[in-house]
KETI-34384 format. One line per field, with one value per residue (C-alpha): residue in three letters; z, x, y. Coordinates in Angstrom, 1 decimal. Layout:
REM KETI-34384
r: c(ALA:...)
c3: c(Z:...)
c1: c(X:...)
c2: c(Y:...)
This chain:
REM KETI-34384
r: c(UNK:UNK:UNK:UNK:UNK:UNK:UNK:UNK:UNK:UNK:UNK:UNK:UNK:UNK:UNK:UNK:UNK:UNK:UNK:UNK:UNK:UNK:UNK:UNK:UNK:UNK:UNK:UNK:UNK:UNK:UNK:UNK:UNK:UNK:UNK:UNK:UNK:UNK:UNK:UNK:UNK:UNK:UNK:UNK:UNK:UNK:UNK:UNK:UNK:UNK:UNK:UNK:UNK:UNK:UNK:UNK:UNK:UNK:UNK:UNK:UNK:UNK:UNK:UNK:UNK:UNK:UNK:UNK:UNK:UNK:UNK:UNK:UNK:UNK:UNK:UNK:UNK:UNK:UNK:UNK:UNK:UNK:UNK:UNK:UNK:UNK:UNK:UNK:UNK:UNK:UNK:UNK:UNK:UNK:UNK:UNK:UNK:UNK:UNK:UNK:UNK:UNK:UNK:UNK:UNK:UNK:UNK:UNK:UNK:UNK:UNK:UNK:UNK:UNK:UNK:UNK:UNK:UNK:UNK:UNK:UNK:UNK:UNK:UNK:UNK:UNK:UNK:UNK:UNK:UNK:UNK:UNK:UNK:UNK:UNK:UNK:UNK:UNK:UNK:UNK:UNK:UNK:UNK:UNK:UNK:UNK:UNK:UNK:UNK:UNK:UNK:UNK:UNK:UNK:UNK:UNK:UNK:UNK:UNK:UNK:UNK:UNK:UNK:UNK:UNK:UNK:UNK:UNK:UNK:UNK:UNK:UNK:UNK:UNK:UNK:UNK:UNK:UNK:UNK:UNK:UNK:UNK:UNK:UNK:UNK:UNK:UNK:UNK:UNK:UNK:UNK:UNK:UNK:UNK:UNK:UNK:UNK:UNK:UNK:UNK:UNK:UNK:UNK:UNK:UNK:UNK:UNK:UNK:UNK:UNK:UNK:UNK:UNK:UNK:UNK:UNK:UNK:UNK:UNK:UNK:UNK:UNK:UNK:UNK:UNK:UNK:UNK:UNK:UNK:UNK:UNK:UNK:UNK:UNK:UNK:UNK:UNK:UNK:UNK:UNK:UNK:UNK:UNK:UNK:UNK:UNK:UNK:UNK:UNK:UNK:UNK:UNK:UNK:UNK:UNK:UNK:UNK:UNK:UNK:UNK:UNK:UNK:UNK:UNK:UNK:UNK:UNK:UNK:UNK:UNK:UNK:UNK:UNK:UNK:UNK:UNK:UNK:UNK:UNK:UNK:UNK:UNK:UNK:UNK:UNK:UNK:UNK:UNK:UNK:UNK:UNK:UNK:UNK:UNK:UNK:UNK:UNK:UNK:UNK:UNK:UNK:UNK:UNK:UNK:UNK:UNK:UNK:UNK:UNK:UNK:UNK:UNK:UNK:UNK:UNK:UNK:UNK:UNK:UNK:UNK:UNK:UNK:UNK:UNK:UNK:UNK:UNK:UNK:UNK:UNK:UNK:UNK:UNK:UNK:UNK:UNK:UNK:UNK:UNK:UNK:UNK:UNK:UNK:UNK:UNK:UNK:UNK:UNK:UNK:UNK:UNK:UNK:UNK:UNK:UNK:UNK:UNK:UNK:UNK:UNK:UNK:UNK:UNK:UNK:UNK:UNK:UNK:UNK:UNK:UNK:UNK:UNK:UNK:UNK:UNK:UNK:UNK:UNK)
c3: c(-6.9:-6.8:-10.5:-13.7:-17.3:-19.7:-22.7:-21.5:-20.2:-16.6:-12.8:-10.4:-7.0:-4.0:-3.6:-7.3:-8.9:-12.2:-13.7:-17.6:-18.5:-21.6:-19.7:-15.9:-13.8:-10.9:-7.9:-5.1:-3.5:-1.2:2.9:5.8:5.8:8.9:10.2:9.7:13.4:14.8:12.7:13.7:17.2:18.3:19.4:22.6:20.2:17.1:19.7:21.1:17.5:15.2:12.1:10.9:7.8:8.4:10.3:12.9:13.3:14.6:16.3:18.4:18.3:19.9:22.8:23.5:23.4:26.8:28.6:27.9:29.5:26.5:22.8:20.1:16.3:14.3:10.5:9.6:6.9:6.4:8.5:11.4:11.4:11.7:14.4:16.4:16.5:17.3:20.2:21.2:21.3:23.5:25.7:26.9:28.8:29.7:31.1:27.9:26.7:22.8:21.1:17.5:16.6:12.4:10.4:9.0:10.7:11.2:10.3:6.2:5.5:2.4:1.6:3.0:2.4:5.7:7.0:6.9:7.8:10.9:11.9:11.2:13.9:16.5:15.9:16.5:19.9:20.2:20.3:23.5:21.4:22.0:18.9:18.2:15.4:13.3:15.1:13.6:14.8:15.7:17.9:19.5:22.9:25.1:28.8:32.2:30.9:28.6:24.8:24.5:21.1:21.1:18.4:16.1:18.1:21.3:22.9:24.6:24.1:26.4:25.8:25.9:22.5:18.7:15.7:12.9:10.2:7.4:4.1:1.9:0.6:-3.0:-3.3:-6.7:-5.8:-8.9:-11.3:-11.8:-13.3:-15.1:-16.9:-15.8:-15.0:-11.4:-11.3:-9.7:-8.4:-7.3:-6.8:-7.9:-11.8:-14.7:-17.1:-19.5:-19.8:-20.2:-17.1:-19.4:-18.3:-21.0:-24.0:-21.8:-17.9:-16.4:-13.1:-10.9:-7.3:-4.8:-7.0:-10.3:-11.6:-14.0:-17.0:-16.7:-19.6:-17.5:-14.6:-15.9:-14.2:-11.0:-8.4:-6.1:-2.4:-1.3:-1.8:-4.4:-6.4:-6.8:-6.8:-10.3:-11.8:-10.7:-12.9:-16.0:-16.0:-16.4:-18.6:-21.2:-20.2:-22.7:-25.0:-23.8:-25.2:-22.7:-21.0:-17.5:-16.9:-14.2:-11.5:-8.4:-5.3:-1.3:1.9:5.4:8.8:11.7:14.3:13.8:13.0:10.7:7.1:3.3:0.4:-2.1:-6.0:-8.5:-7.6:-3.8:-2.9:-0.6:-2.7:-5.9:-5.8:-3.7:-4.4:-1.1:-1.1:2.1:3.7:7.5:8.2:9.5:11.8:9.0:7.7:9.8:8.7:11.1:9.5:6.0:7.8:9.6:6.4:3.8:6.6:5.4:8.1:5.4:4.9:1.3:-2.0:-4.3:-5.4:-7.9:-11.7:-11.7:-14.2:-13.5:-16.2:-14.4:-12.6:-12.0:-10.3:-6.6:-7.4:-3.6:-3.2:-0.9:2.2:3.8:5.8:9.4:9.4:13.4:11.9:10.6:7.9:8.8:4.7:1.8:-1.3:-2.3:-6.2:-6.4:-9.6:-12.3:-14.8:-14.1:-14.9:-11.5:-11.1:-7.6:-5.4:-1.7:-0.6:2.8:4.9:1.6:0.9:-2.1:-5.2:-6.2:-9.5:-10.3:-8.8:-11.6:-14.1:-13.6:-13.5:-16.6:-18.2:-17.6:-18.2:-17.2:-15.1:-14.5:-11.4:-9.2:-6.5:-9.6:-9.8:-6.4:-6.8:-8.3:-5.1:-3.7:-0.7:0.4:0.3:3.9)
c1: c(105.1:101.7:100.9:102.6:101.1:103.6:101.8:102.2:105.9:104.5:104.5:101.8:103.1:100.9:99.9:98.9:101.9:102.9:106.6:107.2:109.8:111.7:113.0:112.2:114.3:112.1:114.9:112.1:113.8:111.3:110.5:111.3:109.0:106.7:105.7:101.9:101.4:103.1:101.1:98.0:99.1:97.9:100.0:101.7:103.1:103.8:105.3:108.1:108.7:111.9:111.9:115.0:116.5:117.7:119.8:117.2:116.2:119.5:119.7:116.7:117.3:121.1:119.4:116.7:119.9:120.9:118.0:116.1:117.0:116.4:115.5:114.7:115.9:113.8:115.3:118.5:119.8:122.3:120.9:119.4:123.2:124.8:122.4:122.9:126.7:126.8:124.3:126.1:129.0:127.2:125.3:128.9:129.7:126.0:123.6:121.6:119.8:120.6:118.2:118.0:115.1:114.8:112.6:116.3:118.4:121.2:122.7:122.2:120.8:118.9:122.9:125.2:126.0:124.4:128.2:129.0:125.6:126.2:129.7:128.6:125.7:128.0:130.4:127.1:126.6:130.7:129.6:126.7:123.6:121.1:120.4:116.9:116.6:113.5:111.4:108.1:106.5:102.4:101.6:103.1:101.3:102.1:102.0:102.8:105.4:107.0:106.8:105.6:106.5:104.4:106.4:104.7:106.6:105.0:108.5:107.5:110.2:109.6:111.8:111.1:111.9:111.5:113.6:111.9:114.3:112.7:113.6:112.8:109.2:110.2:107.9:106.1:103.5:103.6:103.4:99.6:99.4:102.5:101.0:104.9:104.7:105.5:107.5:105.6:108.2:110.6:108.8:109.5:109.8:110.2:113.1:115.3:118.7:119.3:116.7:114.4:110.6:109.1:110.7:111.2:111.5:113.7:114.3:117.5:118.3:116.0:113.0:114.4:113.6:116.0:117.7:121.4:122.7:124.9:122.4:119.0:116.4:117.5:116.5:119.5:118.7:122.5:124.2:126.7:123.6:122.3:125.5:126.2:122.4:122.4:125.5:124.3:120.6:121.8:124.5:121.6:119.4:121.9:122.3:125.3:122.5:124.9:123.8:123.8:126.7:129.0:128.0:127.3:129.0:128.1:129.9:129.0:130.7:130.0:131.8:135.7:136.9:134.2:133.5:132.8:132.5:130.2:129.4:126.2:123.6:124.8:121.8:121.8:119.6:122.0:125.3:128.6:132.5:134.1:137.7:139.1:143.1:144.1:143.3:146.5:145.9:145.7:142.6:139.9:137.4:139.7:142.8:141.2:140.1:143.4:145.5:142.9:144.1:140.9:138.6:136.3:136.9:136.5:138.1:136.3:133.4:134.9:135.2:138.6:138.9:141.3:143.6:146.1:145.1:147.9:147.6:149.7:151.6:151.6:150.4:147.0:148.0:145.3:142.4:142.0:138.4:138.8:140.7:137.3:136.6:138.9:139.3:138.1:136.0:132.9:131.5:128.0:127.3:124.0:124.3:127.9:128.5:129.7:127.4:128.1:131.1:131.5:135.0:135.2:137.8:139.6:139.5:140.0:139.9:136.8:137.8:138.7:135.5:133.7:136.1:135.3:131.4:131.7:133.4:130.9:132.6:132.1:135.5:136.6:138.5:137.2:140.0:142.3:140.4:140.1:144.2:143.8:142.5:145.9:144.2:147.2:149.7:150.9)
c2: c(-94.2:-95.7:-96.4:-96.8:-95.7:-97.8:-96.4:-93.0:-93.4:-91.6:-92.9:-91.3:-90.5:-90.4:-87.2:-86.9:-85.7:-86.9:-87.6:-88.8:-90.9:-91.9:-94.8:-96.4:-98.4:-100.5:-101.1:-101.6:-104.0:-106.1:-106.1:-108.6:-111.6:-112.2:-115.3:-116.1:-117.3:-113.7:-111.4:-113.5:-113.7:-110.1:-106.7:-107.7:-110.1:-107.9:-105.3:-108.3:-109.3:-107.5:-108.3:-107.1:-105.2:-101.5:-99.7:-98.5:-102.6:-102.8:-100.1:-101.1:-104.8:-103.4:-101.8:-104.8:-107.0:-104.8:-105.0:-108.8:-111.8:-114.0:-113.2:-116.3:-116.1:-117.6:-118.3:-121.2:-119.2:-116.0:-113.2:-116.3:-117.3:-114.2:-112.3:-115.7:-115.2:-111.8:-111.9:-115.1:-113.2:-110.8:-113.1:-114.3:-110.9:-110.6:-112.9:-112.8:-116.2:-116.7:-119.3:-119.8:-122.0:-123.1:-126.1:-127.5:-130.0:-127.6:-123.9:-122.8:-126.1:-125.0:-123.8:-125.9:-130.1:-131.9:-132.8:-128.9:-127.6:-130.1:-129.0:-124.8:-125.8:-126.8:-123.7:-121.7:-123.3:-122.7:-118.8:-119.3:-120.2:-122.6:-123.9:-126.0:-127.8:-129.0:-126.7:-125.6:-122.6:-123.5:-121.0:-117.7:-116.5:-113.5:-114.8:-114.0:-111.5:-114.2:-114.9:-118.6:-120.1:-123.6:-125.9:-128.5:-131.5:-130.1:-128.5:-125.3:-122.1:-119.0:-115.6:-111.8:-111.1:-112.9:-111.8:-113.1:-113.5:-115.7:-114.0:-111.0:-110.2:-108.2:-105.2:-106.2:-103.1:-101.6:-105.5:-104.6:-100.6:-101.1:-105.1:-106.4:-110.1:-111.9:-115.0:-117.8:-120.0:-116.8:-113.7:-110.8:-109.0:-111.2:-110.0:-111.5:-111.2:-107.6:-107.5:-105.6:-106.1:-104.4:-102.2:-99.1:-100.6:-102.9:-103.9:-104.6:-105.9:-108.2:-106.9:-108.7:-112.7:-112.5:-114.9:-115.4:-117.1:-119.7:-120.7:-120.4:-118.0:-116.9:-113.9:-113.0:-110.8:-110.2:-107.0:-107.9:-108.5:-105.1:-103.6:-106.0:-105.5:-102.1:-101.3:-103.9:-102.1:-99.0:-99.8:-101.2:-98.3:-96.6:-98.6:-101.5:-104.3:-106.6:-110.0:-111.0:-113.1:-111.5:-113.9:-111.6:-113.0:-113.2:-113.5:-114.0:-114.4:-116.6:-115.4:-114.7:-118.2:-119.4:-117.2:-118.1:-116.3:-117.9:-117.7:-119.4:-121.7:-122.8:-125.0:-128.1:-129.9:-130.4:-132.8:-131.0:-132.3:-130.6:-130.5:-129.7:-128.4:-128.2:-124.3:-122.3:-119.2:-117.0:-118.8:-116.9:-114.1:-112.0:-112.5:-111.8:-108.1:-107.6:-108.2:-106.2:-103.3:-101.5:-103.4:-105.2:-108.4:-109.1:-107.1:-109.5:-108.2:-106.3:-107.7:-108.9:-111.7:-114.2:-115.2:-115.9:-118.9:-121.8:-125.0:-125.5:-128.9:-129.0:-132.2:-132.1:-133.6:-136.2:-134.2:-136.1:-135.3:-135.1:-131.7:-130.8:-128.4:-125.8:-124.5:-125.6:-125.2:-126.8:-127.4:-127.4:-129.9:-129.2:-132.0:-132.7:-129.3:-126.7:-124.1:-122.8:-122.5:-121.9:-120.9:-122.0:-119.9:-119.6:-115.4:-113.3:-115.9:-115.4:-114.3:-118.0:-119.3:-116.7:-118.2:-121.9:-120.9:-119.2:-121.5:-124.2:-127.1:-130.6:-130.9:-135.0:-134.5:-131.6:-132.2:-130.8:-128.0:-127.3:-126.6:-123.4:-121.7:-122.8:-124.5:-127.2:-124.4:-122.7)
């Protein structure tokens, strides 16, 4: 689809065709982000770079993995994180170097409170990566058979390969034919609530800058996401008139002892209350897979609503912090009020994370509240 005529309910494809409408849905979804320097830095550059999103990016990244001596990730957050792990995983039956290079002090720092983003870093390192932190990219240079990647600070990285992995582009193409409006602070479509754009179109997925009626305006790039909008969009294309409120949730893994599943606004920047247990052996992303016997690791992402939620009167047993943060769950405050929540190696009881959120209550004791995810039991 190259152009949209609103008033004429009809999209224009590229090789002239025309299709009419009585209603549009936009779900183009967005493209990896590049970094300036690569793009600028010329071909034999560009041609060492992956950036990485589909299935034939890791197909290809898979079979570079076998035959490079070193590759650089460049990117802190999710995807960084995850591709770190599993080529650090990899690098440990191979001689493969595994650097991860990012502008934060440590793993999912724009995510995770300082003290967690700290201990997550070393865990990466745990798995064979080296991890650099603080690093600003100034210049990328193709050399002698090696990659260069000049930082800010001076410090020189060389490797055969660079996976770029610093967010999502959305693909707003089509914002200027069809007279929809951009978010300037988030990107992509601006819809309300109903993620209605104009009377006839509304958007759903990375694409959409939408307004949920608990957080505020929001746009959400994880696969829950779409799955959730997706279903609401079309629900009101037919009618339903319904409000986004059921909060899409994420999960990620690094490596098979350390996963989270997360819900809301989880952003390092606002106040955390963490409340952390001693982990047993059935506290791992692994165990969560084993025991779901279908070999994915989460069932939540379905809309169960949890009414049934009751305090453990276990009594939460002192954390030695030496223990570290082997479970736990972490609030995420907005004006005293929770707005996100990360379960940390603490699986399936997400419904009563969506509950609390919804709820949207100013809680006075959060360690109470972290008692209904059963933490302190065995």
């Amino acid at each position: 689809v190259v152009h949209m005529d609103v008033r004429g309910n009809k999209v224009k494809l590229d090789d002239d065709t025309e299709i009419s409408y009585d209603k549009c849905l936009i779900a183009t979804g967005g493209v990896p982000r590049n970094l300036q320097v690569i793009e600028r830095a010329g071909e034999e550059v560009m041609k060492r770079t992956t950036l990485f999103r589909k299935i034939e990016d890791f197909k290809s990244l898979d079979k570079v993995s076998r035959n490079m001596k070193s590759i650089t990730i460049i990117g802190g957050g999710f995807l960084g994180s995850e591709l770190a792990c599993a080529l650090g995983r990899r690098s440990s039956e191979s001689e493969l170097e595994v650097i991860q290079m990012f502008p934060e002090k440590g793993n999912m720092g724009k995510v995770l409170p300082e003290y967690l983003s700290n201990w997550t870093t070393e865990n990466v390192k745990k798995e064979g990566v080296k991890v650099i932190t603080e690093a600003l990219v100034k210049t990328v240079s193709y050399k002698d058979d090696k990659l260069e990647i000049k930082l800010k600070d001076g410090r020189l990285v060389k490797t055969d390969h660079i996976v770029a992995a610093v967010g999502l582009e959305p693909n707003v193409d089509l914002a200027k034919s069809a007279g929809l409006e951009v978010d300037s602070d988030f990107g992509g479509y601006r819809v309300n609530a109903e993620l209605q754009a104009r009377s006839n179109i509304w958007v759903a997925g990375d694409a959409a800058c939408f307004y949920d009626i608990r957080l505020g305006r929001r746009r959400v790039e994880h696969h829950d996401h779409a799955v959730v909008s997706g279903r609401l969009a079309g629900e009101n294309m037919t009618g339903a008139s319904k409000p986004y409120w059921h909060q899409s949730m994420f999960w990620s893994d690094l490596g098979p002892d350390v996963g989270y599943e997360a819900i809301g606004i989880v952003d390092s920047s606002l106040p955390t209350v963490g409340v952390f247990a001693k982990a047993t052996a059935k506290d791992t992303p692994k165990a969560a897979t084993e025991e779901s016997g279908t070999g994915i690791r989460s069932e939540s992402e379905t809309e169960d609503t949890a009414s049934s939620a009751v305090a453990s009167t276990t009594p939460a047993p002192p954390v030695d912090h030496k223990e570290k943060y082997g479970k736990g769950v972490i609030f995420y405050l907005r004006d005293k009020v929770v707005v996100g929540i990360i379960l940390w190696n603490v699986f399936n009881r997400m419904p009563i994370a969506r509950k609390i959120i919804k709820d949207g209550e100013e809680h006075a004791d959060l360690n109470e509240v972290a008692k209904l995810f059963n933490i302190h039991e065995d």
